[in-house]
C-alpha positions as CSV (number, residue, x, y, z in Angstrom):
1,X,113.0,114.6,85.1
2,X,110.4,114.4,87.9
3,X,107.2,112.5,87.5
4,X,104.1,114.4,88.4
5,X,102.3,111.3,89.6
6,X,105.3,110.9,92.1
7,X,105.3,114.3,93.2
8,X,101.6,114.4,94.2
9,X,102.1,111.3,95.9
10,X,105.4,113.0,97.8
11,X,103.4,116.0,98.6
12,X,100.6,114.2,100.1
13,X,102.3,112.3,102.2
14,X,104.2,115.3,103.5
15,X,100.7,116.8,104.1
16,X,99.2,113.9,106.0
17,X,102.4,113.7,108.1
18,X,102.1,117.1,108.8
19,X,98.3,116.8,110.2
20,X,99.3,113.6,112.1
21,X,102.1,116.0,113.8
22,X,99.1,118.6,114.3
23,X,97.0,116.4,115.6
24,X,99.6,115.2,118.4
25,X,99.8,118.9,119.2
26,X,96.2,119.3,120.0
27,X,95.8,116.3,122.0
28,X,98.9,116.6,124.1
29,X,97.3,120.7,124.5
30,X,100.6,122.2,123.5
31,X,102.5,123.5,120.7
32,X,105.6,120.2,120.1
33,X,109.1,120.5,118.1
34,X,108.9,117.4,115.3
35,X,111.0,116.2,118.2
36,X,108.6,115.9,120.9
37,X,106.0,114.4,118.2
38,X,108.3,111.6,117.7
39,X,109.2,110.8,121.4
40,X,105.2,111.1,122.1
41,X,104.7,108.7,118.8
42,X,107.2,106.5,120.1
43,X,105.7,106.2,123.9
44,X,101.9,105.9,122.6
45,X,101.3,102.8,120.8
46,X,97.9,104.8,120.1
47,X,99.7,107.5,118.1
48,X,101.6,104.6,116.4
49,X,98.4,103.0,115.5
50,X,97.1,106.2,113.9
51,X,100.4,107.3,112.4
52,X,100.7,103.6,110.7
53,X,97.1,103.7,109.3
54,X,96.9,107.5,108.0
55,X,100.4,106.9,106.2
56,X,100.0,103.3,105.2
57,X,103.2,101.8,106.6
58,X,103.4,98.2,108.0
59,X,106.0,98.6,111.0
60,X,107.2,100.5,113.8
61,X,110.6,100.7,111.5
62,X,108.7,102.6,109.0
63,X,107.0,105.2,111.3
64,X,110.8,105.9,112.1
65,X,111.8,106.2,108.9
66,X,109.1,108.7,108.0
67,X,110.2,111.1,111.0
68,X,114.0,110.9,110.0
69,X,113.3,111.5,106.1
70,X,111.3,114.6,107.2
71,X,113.9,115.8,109.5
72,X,117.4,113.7,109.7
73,X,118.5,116.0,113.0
74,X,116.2,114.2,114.9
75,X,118.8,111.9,115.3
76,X,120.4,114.2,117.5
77,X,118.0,115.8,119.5
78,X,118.5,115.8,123.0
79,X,114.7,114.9,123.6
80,X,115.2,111.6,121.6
81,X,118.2,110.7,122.8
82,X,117.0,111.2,126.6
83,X,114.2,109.0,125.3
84,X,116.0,106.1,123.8
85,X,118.5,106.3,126.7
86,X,115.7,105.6,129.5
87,X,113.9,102.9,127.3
88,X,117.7,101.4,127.3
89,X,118.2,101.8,131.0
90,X,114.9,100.0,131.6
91,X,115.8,97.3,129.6
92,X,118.9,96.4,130.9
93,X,117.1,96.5,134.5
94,X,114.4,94.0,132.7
95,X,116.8,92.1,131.9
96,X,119.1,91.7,135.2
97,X,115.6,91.3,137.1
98,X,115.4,88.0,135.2
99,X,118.6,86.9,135.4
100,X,118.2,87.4,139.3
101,X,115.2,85.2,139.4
102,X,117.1,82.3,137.4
């Protein structure tokens, strides 16, 4: 048995995650896959901000979350992977940089 309360509050949610996405689109100028929302999401800490505060959510963790319950093959898109893959690379470079200076 579904409760109705719960419903409209799934609905809405889906709706203001919807216009956040849209509203990515119209700033960036071009028309994004759910994909490139959530690399752009991830890069701007402005689009974090504003994702966080529409949706209510508390951390970065949670923004994620909301972007993988919408659409689990994110996980495997080519866009996010190339994404997490260069934020890797330049932390590993970070991070021999400062054992060099030691």
């Amino acid at each position: 048995m579904s409760i109705p309360s719960s419903n409209l509050i799934n609905e809405e949610e889906t709706h203001l995650f919807l216009c956040f996405c849209t509203f990515v689109m119209n700033i960036r100028g071009k028309k994004l896959s759910i994909q490139n929302v959530f690399v752009q999401t991830l890069q701007d800490e402005k689009y974090k901000n504003i994702m966080k505060e529409i949706l209510s959510l508390d951390s970065d963790f949670d923004l994620v979350k909301v972007f993988l319950e919408f659409d689990p093959t994110i996980a495997k898109s080519k866009y996010v992977t190339k994404y997490i893959n260069s934020v890797n690379g330049k932390t590993k470079k970070a991070k021999k940089t400062k054992k060099k200076k030691k």
